[in-house]
N, C-alpha and C positions, 0 to 999 in steps of 0.2 A: 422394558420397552425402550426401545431407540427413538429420542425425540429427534423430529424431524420440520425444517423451514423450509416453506415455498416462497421465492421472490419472482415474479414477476407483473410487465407493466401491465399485460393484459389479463383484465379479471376474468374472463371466460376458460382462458389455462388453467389460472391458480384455481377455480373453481373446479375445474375440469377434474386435474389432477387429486384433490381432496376427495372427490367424491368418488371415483371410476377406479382407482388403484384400492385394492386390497390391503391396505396398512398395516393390519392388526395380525393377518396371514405372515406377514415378516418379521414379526415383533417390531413393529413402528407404530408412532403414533406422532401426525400433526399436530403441534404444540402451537403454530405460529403462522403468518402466511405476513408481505408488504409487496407493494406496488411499484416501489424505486431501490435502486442503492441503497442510497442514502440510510432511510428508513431503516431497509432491510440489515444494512452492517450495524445498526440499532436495534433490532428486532437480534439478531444475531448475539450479540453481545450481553441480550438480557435472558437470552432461553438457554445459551452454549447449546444448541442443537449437536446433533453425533449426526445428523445426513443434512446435507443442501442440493435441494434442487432449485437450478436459478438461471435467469435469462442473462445473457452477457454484451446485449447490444441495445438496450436503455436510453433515455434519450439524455443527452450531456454527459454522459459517462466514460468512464475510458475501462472497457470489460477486463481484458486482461491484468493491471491495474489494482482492480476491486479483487480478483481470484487470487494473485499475489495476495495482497493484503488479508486479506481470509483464512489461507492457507497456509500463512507466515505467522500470524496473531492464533489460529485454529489447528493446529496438524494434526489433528486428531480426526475433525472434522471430515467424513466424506462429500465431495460435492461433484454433483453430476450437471452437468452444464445444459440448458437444452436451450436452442436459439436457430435461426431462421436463416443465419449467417453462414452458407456453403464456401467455406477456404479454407482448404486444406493445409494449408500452413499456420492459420491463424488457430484450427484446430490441434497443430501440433505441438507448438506453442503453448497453446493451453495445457494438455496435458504434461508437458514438461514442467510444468509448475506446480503441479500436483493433483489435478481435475483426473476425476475417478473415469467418469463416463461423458463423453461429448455425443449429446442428440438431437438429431436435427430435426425441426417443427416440419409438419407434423410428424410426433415419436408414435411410433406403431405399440400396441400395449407389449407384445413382448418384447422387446425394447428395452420400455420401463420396467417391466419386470425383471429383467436378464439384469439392469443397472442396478438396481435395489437389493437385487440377491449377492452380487458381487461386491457390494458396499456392506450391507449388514455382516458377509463373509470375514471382510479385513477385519469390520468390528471386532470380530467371535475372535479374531487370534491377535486382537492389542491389549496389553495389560488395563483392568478394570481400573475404573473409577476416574479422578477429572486429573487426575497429574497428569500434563503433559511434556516435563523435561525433554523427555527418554526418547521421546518421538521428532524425528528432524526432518526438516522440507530447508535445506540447505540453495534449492534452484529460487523456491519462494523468496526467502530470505534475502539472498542476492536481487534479487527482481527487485523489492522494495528500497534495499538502499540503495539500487543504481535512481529508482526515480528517485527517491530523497533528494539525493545530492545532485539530479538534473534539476529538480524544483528549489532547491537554494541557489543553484546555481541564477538561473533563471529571474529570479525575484529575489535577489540578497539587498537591492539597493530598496527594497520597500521594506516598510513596516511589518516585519516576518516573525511569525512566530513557531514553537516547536506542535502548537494542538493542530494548525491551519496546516504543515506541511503534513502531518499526523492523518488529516481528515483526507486530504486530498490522494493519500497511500493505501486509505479503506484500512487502518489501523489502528490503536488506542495509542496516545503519547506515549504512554507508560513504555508498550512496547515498543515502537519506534524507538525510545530511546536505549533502549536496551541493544536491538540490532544495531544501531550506531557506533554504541562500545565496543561490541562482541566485534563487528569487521570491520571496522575503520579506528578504533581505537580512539576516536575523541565524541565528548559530547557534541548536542545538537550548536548550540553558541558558540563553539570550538570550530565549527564548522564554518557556522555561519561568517562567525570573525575572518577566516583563513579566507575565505572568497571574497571579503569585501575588500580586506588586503592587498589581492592579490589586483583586484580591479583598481585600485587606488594608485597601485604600481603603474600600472599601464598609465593613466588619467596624469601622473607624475611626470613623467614623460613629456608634456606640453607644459610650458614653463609659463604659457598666458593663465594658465585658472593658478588660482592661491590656495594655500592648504583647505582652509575653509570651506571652499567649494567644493575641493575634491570629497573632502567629509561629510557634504551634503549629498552630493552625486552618490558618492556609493553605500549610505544610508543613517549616517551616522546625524542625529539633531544637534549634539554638542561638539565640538572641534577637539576641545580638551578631553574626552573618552575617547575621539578618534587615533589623539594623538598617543595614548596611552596605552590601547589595542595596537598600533601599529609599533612601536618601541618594543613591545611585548614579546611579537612576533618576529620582528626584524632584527631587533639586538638597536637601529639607530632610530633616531627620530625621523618621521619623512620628508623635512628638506635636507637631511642629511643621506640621507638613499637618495634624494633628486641630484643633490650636487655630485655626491659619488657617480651617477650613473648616468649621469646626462650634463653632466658640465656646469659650470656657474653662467 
């Protein structure tokens, strides 16, 4: 039996959907159901469903986002989208990332049926059991380190971590760090270091702030780890890249 997760906000769908679809006529079986994201990429994570059907337009969420993240950490995973949200482009997008079936509220039952048969189909011809190496969502994958490294980018001078960029990509750290290596070839602090750097550059440039400050500005508590990540990286110390590069 194909274990299967329902997410969405409104509980008269998830209900809907449990009770009116034929599950068991598929070899499926409802294992789970949640209310948010959130939850749901938690719910996710502890059942590894083989089908998702799930709402993409939640409240504080960022849909496409979460379906990357799902389908980047899950490729095995089928997931059928269904949401309320008529655009055609935002529809294509999604399935560029790897979304099996896009259906729009309300889904006619044969619809849903036509989706569920179509998904449990890919099932029948992927190699059995939960290894998922073999199987690649390369557009997913991309998707999430592009946001990664816009979310570091974005908040590298705050108190950043690898679980917090993790949560917000709808992925497990573990993974995340993993996609890191694999395309970008450095870890997550590798990262992070390299942006703060790079900001520190620019902030170096005005000859009124003192290194100290700048080390504060672009995240750093101690001046002396800032000035040691920046040596690291740069080969000089950073008033020696300031006077190199902007004069005494």
């Amino acid at each position: 039996m194909y274990k299967v997760v329902l997410v969405d906000d409104e509980t008269l769908i998830v209900e809907g959907l449990r009770q009116v679809v034929d599950w068991t006529a598929h070899g499926c079986q409802v294992v789970a159901t949640a209310g948010d994201a959130v939850s749901g990429a938690k719910t996710i994570r502890e059942h590894r469903p083989d089908i998702l059907f799930t709402d993409i337009k939640m409240p504080g969420e960022d849909g496409l986002t979460m379906l990357a993240g799902l389908k980047a950490e899950f490729p095995r995973m089928q997931i059928a989208v269904l949401t309320g949200y008529r655009d055609f482009e935002y529809a294509q997008r999604a399935i560029r990332l790897g979304v099996a079936r896009f259906l729009l509220k309300p889904s006619k039952m044969e619809e849903l049926e036509e989706a569920l048969s179509y998904m449990t189909a890919v099932l029948d011809r992927l190699p059995p059991g939960e290894e998922e190496e073999g199987v690649r969502e390369d557009g997913a994958n991309s998707f999430i380190v592009r946001q990664a490294q816009t979310y570091i980018a974005r908040h590298c001078a705050e108190k950043l971590s690898l679980q917090e960029v993790a949560e917000r990509c709808f992925v497990s750290q573990w993974h995340l760090s993993k996609l890191l290596n694999k395309h970008l070839g450095q870890a997550f602090y590798e990262l992070l270091n390299s942006e703060r750097v790079r900001r520190a550059k620019e902030l170096l440039e005005d000859p009124a702030l003192r290194i100290s400050e700048i080390a504060e500005l672009v995240g750093y508590t101690d001046t002396a780890h800032f000035s040691r990540v920046f040596k690291k990286l740069e080969g000089v110390s950073a008033e020696e890249w300031r006077n190199a590069h902007c004069g005494k």
